[in-house]
Steps between C-alpha positions, in 0.01 A plus 500: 500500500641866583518449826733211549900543448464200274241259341293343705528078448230273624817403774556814569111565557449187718797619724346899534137335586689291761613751644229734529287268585737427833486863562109489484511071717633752815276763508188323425628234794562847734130612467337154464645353825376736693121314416568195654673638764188630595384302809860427654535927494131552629657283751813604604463874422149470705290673190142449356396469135479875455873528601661229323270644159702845584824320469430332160352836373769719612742339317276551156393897606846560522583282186207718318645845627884425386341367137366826448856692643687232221278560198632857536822418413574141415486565116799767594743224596647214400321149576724295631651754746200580600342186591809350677520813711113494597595106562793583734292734709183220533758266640587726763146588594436107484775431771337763708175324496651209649701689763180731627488429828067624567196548290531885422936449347337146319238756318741743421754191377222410242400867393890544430538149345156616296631818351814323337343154451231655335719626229717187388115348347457793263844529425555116424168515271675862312834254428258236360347754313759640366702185420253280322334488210066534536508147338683332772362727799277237615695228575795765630211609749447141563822458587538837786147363637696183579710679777078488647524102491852485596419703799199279587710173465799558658526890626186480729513139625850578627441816630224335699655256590768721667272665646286203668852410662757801565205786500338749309846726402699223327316528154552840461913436574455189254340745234744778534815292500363321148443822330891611579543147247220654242672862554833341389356306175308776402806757520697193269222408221230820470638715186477864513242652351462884363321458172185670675676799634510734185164489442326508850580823533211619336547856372783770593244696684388215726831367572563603878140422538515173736111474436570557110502075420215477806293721251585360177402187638142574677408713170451178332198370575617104423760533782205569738303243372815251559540668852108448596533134328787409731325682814215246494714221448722571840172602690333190434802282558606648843175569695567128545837382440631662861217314673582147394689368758307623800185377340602172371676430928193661647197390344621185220726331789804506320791496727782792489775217429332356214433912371874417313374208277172682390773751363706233361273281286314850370820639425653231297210464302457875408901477381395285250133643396656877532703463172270225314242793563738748345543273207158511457454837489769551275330276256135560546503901580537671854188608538277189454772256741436786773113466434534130525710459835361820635141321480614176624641681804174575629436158597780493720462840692162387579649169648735643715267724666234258582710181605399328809670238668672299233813199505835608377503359229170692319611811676819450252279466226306820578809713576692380211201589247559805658834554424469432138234666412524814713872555424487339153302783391765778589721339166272621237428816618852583612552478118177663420617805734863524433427481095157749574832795523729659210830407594664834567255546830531095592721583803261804663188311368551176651625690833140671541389150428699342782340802718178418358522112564690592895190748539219239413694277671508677844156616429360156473706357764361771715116455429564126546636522858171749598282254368599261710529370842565238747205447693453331895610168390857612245262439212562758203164603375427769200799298287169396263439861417844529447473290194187632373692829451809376357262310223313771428857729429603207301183495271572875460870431406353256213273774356762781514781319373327496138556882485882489528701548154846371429809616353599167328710641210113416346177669559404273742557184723319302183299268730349701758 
């Protein structure tokens, strides 16, 4: 390919997925612990549901507002230079989560870890995009949405576990002093990449224009199909995820130590479904494996906001179906999405779609914490309705994503 100083061998491919999808196991880990943290900061922090919603949606607004700052530039810039510096700056904002010493500086920690976090997602996804081939972009997807599982297995457990034991802070310190390891690999193995900076610039007349890719991009009415598509997907995923934990301890009897191995087992299953799902897509068309998981994910939303007092051991069951099929549906149509954009406007598309997904995401995470409550006895109650409107976004998502068309190198994905 253009882009890469030299050819790109299936080593050399393995090694540049590795790494990205490090740079991706770190910030996924920075937003998702801050879900099962949930009832030791309602605790300690002395906040309600409403608050501790606020701090998992700040860090998406803020996510969603510096996607839409990026997409008006990153196409002017170099990738790898680009992402590394984005990933210096999340560190930093990471540390200062774990360092603020109330409420208010922990909220402004996670809108400032949020507006550079947010970036590394779409900019990881761009590099995929732009270093291989439609044919293999499946499995490559599989492999980035295995920094998810990774995360679940051994990031969150951890993280928890450091913070049943030394407090609250030490994850965030854990997390920031591994990504100074991922900052270093990255800066060592990522290749340069300027084959998409002649021809972003779209015409002479438009090139000081910051919004002139912003506009090429939202003229096209596929890209806003793709952006819409991925919308629904985020909204029905986290008007529950954040809730989880505080459910599952408040109203299942689950106890906050055992929180870690619910992560675990779900976690090291999706590491091995995630890229056995991209497989499949790669091999029976993106389109109809989204269909298929995005379908069988119904079942467990539903679960998981209607459980009632169950053992352990089923609760694993539940929670792990959930993990599978909720996140195992993000692989196809990360491919669908990242292939649904002409390469020259990859790097400011998939930006606007990292603000879309942040948006939906703090959106959803929003409505989900006003619709529900604890009531006289700690029992969380409107978690059911919760689920009702995450299945009907998801049976939206499955009727929309029919609409979205390809650039395959063919006319289309060929088994749609």
């Amino acid at each position: 390919m253009d882009h890469l100083p030299e050819p790109l061998t299936p080593a050399r491919e393995r090694a540049l997925l590795i790494t990205l999808a490090g740079i991706q196991f770190v910030h996924i880990l920075d937003f998702m612990i801050m879900m099962p943290l949930g009832p030791i900061l309602m605790r300690e922090l002395g906040v309600g549901t409403h608050e501790f919603g606020l701090l998992v949606s700040a860090y998406t607004f803020t996510a969603a507002f510096t996607g839409v700052l990026a997409a008006m530039f990153v196409d002017r810039f170099e990738r790898k230079r680009m992402l590394l510096t984005m990933f210096g700056l999340f560190i930093v904002a990471t540390l200062a989560c774990g360092l603020a010493p109330s409420y208010g500086t922990l909220l402004l920690a996670r809108c400032l870890a949020g507006g550079f976090g947010g970036v590394l997602g779409s900019m990881v996804q761009t590099m995929v995009g732009d270093l291989i081939p439609f044919e293999r972009r499946g499995r490559a997807s599989g492999t980035i949405m295995s920094a998810f599982s990774l995360s679940t297995v051994a990031g969150v457990p951890l993280s928890l576990y450091l913070a049943n034991y030394f407090g609250w802070r030490f994850p965030f310190i854990f997390i920031a002093v591994l990504s100074c390891g991922f900052l270093l690999l990255g800066w060592k193995m990522l290749p340069a990449l300027r084959g998409h900076l002649p021809s972003a610039i779209i015409s002479e007349s438009e090139r000081e224009h910051p919004l002139a890719a912003m506009l090429a991009v939202v003229r096209d009415a596929n890209h806003l199909k793709a952006l819409v598509f991925m919308a629904l997907i985020m909204f029905s995923g986290f008007t529950v995820i954040p809730y989880i934990t505080i459910y599952v301890t408040a109203n299942v009897g689950i106890r906050q130590e055992d929180i870690p191995l619910i992560y675990f087992v779900g976690g090291a299953t999706t590491f091995f479904t995630a890229r056995l799902i991209g497989r499949i897509a790669d091999a029976r068309g993106k389109i109809w494996t989204y269909r298929v998981m995005a379908l069988c994910s119904i079942v467990p939303l539903f679960v998981q906001t209607h459980l009632v007092p169950v053992p352990l051991w089923l609760m694993i069951v539940c929670s792990t179906a959930f993990f599978v099929f909720v996140s195992g549906r993000m692989v196809p149509a990360m491919a669908i999405v990242t292939s649904a954009v002409q390469s020259r406007l990859r790097g400011t598309f998939l930006s606007m779609n990292g603000a879309v997904q942040q948006l939906a995401s703090g959106i959803a995470s929003y409505a989900g914490g006003a619709m529900i409550a604890a009531d006289a006895t700690g029992q969380i109650v409107g978690y059911d309705k919760v689920g009702y409107l995450a299945i009907g976004a998801t049976l939206t998502a499955m009727l929309f994503v029919g609409q979205i068309r390809m650039h395959t190198g063919a006319a289309t994905d060929g088994k749609s």
